[in-house]
DSSP file (Angstrom, degrees, kcal/mol; ACC not computed):
  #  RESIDUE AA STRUCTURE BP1 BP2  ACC     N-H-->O    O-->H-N    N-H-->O    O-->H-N    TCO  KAPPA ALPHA  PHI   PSI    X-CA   Y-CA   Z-CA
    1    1 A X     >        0   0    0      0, 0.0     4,-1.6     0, 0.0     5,-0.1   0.000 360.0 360.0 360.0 -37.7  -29.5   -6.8    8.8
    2    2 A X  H >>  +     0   0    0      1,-0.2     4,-2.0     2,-0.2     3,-1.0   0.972 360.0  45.6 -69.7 -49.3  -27.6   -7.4   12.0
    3    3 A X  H 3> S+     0   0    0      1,-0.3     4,-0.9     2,-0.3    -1,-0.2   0.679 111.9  50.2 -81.5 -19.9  -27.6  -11.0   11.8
    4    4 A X  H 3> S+     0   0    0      2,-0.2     4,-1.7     1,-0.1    -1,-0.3   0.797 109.4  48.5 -89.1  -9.9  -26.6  -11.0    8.6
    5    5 A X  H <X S+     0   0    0     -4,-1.6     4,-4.5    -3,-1.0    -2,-0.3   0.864 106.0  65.9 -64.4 -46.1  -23.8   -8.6    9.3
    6    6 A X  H  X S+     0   0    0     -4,-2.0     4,-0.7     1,-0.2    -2,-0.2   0.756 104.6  37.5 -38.6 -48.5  -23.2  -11.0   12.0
    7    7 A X  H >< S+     0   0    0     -4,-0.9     3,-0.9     2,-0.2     5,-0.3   0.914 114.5  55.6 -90.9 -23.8  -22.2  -14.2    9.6
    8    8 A X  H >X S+     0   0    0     -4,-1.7     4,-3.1     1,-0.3     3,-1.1   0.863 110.1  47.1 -90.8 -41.8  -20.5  -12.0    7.4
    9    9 A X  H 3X S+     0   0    0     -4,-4.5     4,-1.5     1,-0.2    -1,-0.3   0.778 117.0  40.9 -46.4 -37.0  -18.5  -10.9   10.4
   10   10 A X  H << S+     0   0    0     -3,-0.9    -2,-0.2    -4,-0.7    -1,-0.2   0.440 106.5  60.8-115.7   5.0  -17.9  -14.1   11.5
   11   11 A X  H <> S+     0   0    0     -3,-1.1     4,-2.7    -4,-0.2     3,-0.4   0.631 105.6  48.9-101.4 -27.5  -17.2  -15.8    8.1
   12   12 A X  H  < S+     0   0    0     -4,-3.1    -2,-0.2    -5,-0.3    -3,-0.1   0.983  97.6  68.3 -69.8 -30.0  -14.0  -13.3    7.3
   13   13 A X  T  < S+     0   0    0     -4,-1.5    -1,-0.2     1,-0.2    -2,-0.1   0.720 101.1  50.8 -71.8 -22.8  -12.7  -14.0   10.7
   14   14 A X  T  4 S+     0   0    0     -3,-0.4    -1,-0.2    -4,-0.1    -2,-0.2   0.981  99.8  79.2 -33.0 -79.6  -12.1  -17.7    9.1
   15   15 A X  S  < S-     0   0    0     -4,-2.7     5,-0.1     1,-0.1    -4,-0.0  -0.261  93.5 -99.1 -97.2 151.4  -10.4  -16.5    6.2
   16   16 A X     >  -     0   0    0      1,-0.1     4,-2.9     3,-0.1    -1,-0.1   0.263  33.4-126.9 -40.0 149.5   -6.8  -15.5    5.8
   17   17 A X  T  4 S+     0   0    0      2,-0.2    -1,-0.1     1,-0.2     5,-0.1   0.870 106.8  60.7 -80.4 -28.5   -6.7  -11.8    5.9
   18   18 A X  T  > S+     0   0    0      3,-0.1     4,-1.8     2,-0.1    -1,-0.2   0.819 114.2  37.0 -24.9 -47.9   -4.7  -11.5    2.4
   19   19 A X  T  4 S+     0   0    0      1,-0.2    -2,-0.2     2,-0.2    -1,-0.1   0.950 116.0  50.4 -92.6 -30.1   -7.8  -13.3    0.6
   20   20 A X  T  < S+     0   0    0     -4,-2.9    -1,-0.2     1,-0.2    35,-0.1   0.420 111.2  51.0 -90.7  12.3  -10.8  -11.6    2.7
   21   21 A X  T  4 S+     0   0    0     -5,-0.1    34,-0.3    33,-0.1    -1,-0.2   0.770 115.2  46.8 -86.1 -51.9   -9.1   -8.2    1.9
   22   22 A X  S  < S+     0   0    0     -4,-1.8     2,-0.8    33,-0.1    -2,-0.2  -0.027  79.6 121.9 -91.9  37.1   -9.1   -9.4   -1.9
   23   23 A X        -     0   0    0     30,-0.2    32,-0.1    29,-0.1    -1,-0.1  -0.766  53.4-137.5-111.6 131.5  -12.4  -10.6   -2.5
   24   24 A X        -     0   0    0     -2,-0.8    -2,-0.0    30,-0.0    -3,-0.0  -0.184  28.5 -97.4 -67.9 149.0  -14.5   -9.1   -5.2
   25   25 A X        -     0   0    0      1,-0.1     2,-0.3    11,-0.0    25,-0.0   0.154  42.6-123.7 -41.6 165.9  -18.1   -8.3   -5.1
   26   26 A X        -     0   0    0     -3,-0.1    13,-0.2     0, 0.0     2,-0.2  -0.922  27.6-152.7-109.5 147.5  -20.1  -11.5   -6.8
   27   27 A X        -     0   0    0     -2,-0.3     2,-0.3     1,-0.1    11,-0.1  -0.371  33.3 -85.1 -97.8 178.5  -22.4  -10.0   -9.8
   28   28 A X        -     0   0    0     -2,-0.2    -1,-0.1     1,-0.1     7,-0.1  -0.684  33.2-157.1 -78.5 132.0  -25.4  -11.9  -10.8
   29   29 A X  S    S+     0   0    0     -2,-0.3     2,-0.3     5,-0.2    -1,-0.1   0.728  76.3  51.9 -99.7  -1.7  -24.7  -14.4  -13.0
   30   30 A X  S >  S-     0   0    0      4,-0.2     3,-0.7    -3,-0.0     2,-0.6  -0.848  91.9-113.7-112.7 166.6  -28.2  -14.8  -14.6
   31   31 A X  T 3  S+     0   0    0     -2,-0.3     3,-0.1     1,-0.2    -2,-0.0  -0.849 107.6   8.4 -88.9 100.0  -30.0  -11.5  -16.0
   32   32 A X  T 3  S+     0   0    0     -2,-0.6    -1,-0.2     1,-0.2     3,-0.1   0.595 103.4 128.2  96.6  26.4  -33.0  -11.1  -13.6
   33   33 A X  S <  S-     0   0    0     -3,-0.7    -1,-0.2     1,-0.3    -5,-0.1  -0.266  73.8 -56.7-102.2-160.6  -31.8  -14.0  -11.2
   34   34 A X        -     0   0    0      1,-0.1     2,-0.4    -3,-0.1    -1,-0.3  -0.135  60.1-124.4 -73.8 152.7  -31.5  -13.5   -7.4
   35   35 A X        -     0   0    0     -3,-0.1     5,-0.1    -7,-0.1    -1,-0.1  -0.802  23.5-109.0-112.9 165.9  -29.2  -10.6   -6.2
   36   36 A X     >  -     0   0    0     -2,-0.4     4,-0.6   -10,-0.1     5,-0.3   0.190  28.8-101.0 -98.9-173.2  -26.6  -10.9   -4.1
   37   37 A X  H >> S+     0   0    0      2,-0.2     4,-1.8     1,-0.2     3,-0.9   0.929 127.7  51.0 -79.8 -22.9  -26.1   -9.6    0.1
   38   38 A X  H 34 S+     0   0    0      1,-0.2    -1,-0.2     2,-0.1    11,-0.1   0.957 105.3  46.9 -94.5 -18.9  -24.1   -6.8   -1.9
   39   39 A X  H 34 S+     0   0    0    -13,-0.2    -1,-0.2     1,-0.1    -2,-0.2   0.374 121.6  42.3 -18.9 -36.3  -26.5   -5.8   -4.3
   40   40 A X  H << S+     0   0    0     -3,-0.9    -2,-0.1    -4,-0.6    -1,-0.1   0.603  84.0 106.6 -86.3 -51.5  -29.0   -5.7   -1.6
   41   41 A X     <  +     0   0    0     -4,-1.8     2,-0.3    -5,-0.3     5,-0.0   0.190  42.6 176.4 -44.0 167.9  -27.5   -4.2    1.0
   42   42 A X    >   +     0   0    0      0, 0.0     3,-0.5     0, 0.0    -1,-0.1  -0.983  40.8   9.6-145.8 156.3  -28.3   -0.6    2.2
   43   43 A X  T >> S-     0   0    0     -2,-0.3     4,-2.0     1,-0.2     3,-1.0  -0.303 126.0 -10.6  81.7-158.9  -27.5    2.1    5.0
   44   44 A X  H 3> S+     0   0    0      1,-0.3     4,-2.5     2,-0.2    -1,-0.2   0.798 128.8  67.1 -76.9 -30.4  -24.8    1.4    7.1
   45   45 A X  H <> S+     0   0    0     -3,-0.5     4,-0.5     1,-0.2    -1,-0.3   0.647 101.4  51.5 -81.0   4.8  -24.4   -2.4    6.0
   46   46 A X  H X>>S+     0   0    0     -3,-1.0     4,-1.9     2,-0.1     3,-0.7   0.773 102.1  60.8 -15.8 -76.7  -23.2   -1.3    2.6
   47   47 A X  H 3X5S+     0   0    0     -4,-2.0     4,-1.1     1,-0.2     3,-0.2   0.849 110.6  37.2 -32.0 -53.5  -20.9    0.8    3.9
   48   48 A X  H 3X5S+     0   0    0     -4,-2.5     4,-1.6     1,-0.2    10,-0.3   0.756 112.0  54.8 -67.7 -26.6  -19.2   -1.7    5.6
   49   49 A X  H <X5S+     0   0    0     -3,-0.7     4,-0.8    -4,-0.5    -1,-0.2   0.552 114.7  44.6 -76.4 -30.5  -19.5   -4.4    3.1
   50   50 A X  H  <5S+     0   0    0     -4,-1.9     6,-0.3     2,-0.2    -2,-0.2   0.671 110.5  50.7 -97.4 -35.4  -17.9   -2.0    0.5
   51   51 A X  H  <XS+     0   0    0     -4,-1.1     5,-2.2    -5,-0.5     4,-0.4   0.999 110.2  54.1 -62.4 -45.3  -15.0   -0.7    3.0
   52   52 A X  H ><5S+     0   0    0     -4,-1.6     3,-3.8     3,-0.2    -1,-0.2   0.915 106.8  52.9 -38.8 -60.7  -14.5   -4.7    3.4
   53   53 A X  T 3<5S+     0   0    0     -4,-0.8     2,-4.9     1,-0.3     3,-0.2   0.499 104.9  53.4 -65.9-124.7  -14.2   -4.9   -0.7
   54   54 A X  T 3 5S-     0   0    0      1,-0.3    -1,-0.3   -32,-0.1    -2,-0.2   0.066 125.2-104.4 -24.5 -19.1  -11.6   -2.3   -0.7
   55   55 A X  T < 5S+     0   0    0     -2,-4.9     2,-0.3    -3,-3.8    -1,-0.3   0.452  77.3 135.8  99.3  -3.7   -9.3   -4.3    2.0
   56   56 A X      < -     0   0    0     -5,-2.2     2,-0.8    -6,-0.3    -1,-0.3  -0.667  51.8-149.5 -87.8 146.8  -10.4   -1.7    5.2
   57   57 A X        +     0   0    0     -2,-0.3   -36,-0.0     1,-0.1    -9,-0.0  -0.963  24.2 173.0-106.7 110.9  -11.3   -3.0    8.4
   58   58 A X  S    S+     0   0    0     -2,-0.8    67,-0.3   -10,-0.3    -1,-0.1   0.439  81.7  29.0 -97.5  -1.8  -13.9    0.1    9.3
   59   59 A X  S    S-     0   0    0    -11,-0.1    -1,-0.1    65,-0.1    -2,-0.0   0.357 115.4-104.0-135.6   6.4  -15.2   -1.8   12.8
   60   60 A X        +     0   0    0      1,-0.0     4,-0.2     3,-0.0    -3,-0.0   0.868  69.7 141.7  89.1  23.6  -12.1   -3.8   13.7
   61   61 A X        +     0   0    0      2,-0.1     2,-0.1     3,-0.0    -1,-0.0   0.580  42.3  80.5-100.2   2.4  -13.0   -7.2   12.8
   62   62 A X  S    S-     0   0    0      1,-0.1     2,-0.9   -45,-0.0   -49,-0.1  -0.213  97.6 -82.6 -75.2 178.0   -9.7   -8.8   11.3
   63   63 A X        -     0   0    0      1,-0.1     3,-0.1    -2,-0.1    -1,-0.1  -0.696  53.3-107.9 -91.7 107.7   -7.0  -10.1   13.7
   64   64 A X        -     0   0    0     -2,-0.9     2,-0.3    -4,-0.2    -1,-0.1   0.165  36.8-104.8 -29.5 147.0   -4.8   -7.2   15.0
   65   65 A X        -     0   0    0     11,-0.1     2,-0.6    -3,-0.0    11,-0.3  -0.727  41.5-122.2 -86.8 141.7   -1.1   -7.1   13.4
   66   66 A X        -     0   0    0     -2,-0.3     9,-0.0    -3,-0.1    -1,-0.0  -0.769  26.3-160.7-120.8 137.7    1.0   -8.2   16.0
   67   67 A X        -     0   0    0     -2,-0.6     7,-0.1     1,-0.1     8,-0.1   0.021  25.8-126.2 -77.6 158.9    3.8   -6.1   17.2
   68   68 A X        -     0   0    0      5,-1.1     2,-0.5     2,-0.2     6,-0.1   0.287  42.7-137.0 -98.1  32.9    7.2   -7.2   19.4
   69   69 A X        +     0   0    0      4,-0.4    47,-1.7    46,-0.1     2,-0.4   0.507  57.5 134.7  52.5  -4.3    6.1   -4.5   21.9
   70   70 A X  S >  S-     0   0    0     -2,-0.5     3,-2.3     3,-0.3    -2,-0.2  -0.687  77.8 -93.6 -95.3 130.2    9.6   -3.2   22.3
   71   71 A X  T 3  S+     0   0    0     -2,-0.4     3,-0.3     1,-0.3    36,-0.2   0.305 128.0  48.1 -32.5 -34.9   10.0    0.8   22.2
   72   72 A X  T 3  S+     0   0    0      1,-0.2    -1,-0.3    -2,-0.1    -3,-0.1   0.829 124.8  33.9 -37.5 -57.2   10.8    0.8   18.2
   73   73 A X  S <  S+     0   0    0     -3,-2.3    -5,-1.1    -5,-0.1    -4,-0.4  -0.193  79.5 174.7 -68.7  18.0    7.8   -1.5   17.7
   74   74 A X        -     0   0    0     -3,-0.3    43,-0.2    -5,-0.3    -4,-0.1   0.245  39.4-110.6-108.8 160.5    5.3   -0.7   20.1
   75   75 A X  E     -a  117   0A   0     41,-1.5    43,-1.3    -6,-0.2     2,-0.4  -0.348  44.6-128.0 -71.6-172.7    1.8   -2.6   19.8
   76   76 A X  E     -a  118   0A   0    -11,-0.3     2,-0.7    41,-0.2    43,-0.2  -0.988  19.6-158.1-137.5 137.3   -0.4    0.2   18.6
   77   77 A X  E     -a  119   0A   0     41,-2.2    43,-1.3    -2,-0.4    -3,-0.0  -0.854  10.5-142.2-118.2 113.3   -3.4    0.9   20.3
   78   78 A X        +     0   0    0     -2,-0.7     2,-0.2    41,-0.2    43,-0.2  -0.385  28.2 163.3 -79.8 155.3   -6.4    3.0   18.3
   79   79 A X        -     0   0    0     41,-0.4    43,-0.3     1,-0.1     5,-0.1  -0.971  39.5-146.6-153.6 159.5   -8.6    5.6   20.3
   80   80 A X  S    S+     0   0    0     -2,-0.2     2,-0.2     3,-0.2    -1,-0.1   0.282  88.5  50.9-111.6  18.5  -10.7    8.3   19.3
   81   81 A X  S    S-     0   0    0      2,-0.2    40,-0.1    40,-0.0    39,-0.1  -0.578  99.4 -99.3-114.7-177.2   -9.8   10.4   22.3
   82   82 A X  S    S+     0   0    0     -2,-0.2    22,-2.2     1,-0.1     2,-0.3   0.614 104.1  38.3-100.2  17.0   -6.4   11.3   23.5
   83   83 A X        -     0   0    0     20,-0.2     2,-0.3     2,-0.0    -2,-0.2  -0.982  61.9-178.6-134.2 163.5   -6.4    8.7   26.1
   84   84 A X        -     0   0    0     -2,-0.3    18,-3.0    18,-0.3     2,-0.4  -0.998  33.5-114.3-152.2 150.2   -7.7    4.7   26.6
   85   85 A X  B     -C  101   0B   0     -2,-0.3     2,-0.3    16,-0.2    16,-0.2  -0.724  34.9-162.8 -56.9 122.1   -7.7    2.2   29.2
   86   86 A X        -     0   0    0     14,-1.2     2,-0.3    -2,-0.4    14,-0.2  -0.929   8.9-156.6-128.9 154.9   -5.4   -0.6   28.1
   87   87 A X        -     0   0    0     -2,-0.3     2,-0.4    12,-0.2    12,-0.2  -0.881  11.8-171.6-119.5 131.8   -5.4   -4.5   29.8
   88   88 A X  B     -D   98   0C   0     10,-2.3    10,-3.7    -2,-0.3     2,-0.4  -0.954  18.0-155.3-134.3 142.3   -1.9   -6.4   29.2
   89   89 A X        -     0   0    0     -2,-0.4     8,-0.1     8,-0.2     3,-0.1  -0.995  20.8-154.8-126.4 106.3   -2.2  -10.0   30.3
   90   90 A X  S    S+     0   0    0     -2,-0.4     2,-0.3     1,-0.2    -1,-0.1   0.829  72.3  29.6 -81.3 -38.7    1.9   -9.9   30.8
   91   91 A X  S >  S-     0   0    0      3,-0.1     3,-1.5     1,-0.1    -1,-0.2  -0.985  85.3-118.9-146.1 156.0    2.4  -13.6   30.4
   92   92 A X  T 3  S+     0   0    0      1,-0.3    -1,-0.1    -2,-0.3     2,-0.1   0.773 112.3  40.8 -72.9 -18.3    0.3  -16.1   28.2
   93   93 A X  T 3  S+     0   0    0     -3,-0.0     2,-0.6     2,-0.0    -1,-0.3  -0.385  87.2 117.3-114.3  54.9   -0.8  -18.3   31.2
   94   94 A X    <   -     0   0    0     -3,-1.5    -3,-0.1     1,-0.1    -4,-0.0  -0.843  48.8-165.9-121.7  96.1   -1.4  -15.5   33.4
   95   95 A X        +     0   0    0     -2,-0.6    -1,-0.1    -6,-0.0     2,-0.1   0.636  65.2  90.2 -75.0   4.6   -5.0  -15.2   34.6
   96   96 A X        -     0   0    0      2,-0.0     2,-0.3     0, 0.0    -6,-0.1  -0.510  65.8-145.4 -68.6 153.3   -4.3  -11.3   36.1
   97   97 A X        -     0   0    0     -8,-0.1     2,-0.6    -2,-0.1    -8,-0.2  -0.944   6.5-145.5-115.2 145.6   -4.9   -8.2   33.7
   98   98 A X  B     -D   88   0C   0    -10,-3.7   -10,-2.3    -2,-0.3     2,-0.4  -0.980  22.7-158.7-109.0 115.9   -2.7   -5.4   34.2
   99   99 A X        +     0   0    0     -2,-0.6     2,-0.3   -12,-0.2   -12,-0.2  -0.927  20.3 143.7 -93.6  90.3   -4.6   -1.9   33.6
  100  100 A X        -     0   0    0     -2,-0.4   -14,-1.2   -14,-0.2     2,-0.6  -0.872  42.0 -86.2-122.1-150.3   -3.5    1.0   32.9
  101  101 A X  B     -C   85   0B   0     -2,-0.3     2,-0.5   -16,-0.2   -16,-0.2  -0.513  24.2-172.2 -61.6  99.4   -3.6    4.5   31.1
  102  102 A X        -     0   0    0    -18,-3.0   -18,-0.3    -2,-0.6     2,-0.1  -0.783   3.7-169.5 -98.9  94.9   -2.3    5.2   27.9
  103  103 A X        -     0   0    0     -2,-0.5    16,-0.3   -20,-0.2   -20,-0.2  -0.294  34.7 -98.1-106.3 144.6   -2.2    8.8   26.9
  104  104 A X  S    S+     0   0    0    -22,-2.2     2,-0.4    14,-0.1    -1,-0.2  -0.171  92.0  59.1 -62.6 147.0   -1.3    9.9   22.8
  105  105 A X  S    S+     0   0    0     14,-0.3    14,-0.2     3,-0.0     3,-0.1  -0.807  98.6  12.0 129.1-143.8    2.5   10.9   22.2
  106  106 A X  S    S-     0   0    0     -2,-0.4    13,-0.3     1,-0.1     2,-0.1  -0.078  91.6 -79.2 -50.4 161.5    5.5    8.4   23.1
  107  107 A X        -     0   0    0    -36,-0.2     2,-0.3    11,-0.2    11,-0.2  -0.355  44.1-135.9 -42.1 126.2    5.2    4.9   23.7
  108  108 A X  E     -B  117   0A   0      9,-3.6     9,-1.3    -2,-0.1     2,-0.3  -0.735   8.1-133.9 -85.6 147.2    4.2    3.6   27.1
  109  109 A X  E     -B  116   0A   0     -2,-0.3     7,-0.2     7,-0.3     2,-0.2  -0.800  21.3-119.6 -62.1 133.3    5.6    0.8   29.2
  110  110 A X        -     0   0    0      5,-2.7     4,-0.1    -2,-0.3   -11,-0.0  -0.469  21.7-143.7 -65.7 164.9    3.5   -1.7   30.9
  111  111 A X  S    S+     0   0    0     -2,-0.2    -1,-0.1     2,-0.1    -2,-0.0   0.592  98.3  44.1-103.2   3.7    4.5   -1.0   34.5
  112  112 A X  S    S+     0   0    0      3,-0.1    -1,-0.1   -14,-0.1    -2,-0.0   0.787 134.1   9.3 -90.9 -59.7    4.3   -5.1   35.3
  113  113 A X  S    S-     0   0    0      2,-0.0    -2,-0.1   -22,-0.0     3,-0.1   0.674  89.8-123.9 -88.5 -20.7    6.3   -6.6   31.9
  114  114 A X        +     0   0    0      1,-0.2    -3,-0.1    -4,-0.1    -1,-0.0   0.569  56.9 146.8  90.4  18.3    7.7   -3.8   30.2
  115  115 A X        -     0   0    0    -45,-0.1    -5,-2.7    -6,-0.1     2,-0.5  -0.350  43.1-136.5 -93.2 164.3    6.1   -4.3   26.8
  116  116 A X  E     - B   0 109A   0    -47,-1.7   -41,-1.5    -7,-0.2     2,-0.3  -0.983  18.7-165.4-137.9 131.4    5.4   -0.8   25.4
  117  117 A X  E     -aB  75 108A   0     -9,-1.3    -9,-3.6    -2,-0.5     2,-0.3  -0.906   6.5-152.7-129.8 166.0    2.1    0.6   23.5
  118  118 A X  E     -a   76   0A   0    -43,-1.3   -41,-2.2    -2,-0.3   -11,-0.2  -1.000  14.4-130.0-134.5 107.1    1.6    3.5   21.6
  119  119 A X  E     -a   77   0A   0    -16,-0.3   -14,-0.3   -13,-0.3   -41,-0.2  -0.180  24.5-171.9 -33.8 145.5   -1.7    5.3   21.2
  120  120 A X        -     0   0    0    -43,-1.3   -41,-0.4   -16,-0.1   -38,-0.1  -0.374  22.1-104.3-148.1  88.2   -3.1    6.2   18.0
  121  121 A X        -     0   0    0    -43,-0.2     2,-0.4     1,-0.1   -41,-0.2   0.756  34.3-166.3 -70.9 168.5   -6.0    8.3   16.4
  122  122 A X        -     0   0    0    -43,-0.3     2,-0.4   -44,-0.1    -1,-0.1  -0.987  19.3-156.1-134.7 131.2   -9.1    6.9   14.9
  123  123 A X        -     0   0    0     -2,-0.4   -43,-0.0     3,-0.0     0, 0.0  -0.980  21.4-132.4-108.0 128.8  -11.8    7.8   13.0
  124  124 A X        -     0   0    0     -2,-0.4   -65,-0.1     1,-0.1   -66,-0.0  -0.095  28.5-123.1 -58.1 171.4  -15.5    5.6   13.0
  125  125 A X              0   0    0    -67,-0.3    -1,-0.1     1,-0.2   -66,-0.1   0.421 360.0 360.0-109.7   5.9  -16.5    5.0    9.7
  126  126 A X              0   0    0    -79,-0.0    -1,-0.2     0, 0.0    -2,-0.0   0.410 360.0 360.0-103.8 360.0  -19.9    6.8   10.2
C-alpha cells in the first residue's frame, strides 16, 4: 500500500494541478476484467485516493500556491496548533534559513527580509 501510495504520490506531482484535481476515477472497462488501484484500494489509501478525485490535497502533496508575501498577501502557513516553526530562505541563492515563530492572528514579518506569513488552522484528514 505504501509504495503504491508512493507512485501515486509522485505521479500527480508531474501533472499540472488543474488536470490532477480533475481526473476521474477509471471504471473497468471489461465486465469481470482486472480492477483498478481505486476499486481496490481500502483504509486509509482510499481515503486519500478519493479526497484526490474530489480536487483536495488531504496530505499536502501539490505544489503550495504561491503568495507575494506582502502584509495583504501573506504566504499562508497551515498548523494544527496555534503556533509553528517557520524557515524563510530570504533570497533564492542564499544557503542560510531564517527560523522563527509564527503564532495564529495577524501576519508575521520575517525579521531578516520582511516577507510576512500568516498562520492558519488545519485539520488531518483522519
Amino acid at each position: 500500500m505504501a509504495s503504491r501510495l508512493l507512485r501515486v504520490s509522485a505521479a500527480l506531482r508531474l501533472l499540472p494541478a488543474a488536470s490532477a484535481r480533475a481526473a476521474p476515477a477509471r471504471c473497468l472497462a471489461v465486465p469481470g476484467g482486472l480492477a483498478s488501484d481505486e476499486e481496490q484500494a481500502t483504509g486509509l489509501e482510499r481515503k486519500v485516493l478519493e479526497a484526490m478525485n474530489k480536487g483536495l490535497d488531504p496530505y499536502s502533496m501539490f505544489r503550495p500556491k504561491r503568495y507575494a508575501g506582502t502584509k495583504e498577501d501573506p504566504n499562508l502557513v497551515p498548523s494544527i496548533s496555534n503556533k509553528r516553526i517557520v524557515g524563510c530562505v530570504c533570497e533564492e541563492d542564499n544557503s542560510c534559513v531564517v527560523w522563527f515563530w509564527l503564532h495564529q492572528g495577524e501576519a508575521q514579518r520575517c525579521p531578516s527580509c520582511g516577507a510576512h506569513y500568516k498562520l492558519i488552522p488545519h485539520e488531518l484528514p483522519h
